[in-house]
N, C-alpha and C positions, 0 to 999 in steps of 0.2 A: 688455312694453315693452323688454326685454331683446334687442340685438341692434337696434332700430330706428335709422336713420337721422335725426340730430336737424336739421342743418344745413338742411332745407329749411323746418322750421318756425320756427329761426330766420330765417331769411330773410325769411317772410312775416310774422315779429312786429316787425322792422328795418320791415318797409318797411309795414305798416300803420299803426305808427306814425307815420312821415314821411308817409304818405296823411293821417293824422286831421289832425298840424299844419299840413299844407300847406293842406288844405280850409278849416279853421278861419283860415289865415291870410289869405287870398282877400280883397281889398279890400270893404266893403259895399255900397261903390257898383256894380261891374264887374256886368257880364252874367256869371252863373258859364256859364254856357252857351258862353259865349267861349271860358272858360278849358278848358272840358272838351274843345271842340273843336280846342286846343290840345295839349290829353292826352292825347287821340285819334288826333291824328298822329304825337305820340312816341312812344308804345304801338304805334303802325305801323309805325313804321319800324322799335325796337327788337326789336318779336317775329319779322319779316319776316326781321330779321337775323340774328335766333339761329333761326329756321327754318332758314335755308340754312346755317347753320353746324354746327347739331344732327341733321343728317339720320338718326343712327340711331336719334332717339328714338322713333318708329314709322313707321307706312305715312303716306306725304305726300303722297299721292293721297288728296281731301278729298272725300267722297260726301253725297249732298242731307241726310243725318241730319248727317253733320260740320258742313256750311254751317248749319243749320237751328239747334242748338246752338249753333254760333259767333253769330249773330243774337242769339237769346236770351240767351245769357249778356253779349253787348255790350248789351244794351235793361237787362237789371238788372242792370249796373256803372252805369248813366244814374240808372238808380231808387235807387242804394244814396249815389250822391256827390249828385244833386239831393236827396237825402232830411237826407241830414246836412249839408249847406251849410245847405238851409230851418231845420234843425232850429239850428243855431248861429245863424245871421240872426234864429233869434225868439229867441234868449237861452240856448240850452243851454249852457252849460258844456263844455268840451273833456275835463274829468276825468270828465264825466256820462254823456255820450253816448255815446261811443263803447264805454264800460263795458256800460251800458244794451242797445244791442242786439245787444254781442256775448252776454249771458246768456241777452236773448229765442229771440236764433238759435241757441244750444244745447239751450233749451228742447226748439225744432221739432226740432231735429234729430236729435238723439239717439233720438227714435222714429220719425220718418222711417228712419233708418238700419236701424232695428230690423224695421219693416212692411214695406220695398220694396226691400233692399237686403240684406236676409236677415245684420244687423250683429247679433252680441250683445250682450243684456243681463243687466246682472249687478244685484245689492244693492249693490255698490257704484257702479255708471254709478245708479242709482236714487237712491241717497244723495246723490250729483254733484248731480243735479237736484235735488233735496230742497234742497241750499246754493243752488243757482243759483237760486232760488224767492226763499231768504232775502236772499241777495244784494243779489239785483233790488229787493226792498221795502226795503233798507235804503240802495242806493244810489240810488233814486229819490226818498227823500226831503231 
């Protein structure tokens, strides 16, 4: 860990955050569907913006696998906010949820990373998941 760059990961714990309250704080009545498509054009314009501003952060010439991943990762940003909106609409808890499937998708991950992505694993990432097990059963109940 020594030497790594921390600021980006705070970044995305800043603003995950502000994702879970904002989600959770979505009128019960509204079309979330509305809102997302509201989200969706801000997230347009913003990245649009910092594309044309960030141009050396690689090639920006976007090829059929580029667009094809940008699809996809748009379709499960849909699946991850329509999941946890449903999920708070039928009574989760904001301190539950968002808890909850960040350990599940450490679960996955972690050996994903390991199988397909040639990540290491250690006794310690192993013990990680061993808590993230305990975790998960203690914070779902």
């Amino acid at each position: 860990m020594q030497g790594l760059v921390v600021w980006p990961l705070a970044l995305a714990v800043v603003t995950y955050v502000a994702y879970q309250i904002l989600l959770k704080s979505a009128r019960p009545e509204v079309n979330i569907l509305g809102v997302l498509t509201v989200a969706y054009l801000a997230a347009f314009v913003a990245a649009g913006l910092l594309w044309l501003r960030f141009q050396e952060l690689g090639a920006n010439r976007l090829e059929t696998r580029d667009i094809a991943i940008g699809v996809m990762l748009g379709l499960s940003i849909v699946g991850l906010e329509y999941g946890f909106v449903s999920a708070f609409r039928a009574g989760w808890p904001l301190n539950s949820a968002g808890a909850i499937v960040n350990v599940a998708v450490a679960l996955l991950v972690v050996p994903i990373g390991y199988l397909f992505f040639a990540e290491q694993m250690s006794w310690v990432k192993g013990l990680g998941l061993a808590m993230c097990c305990g975790g998960l059963l203690l914070i779902a109940r």
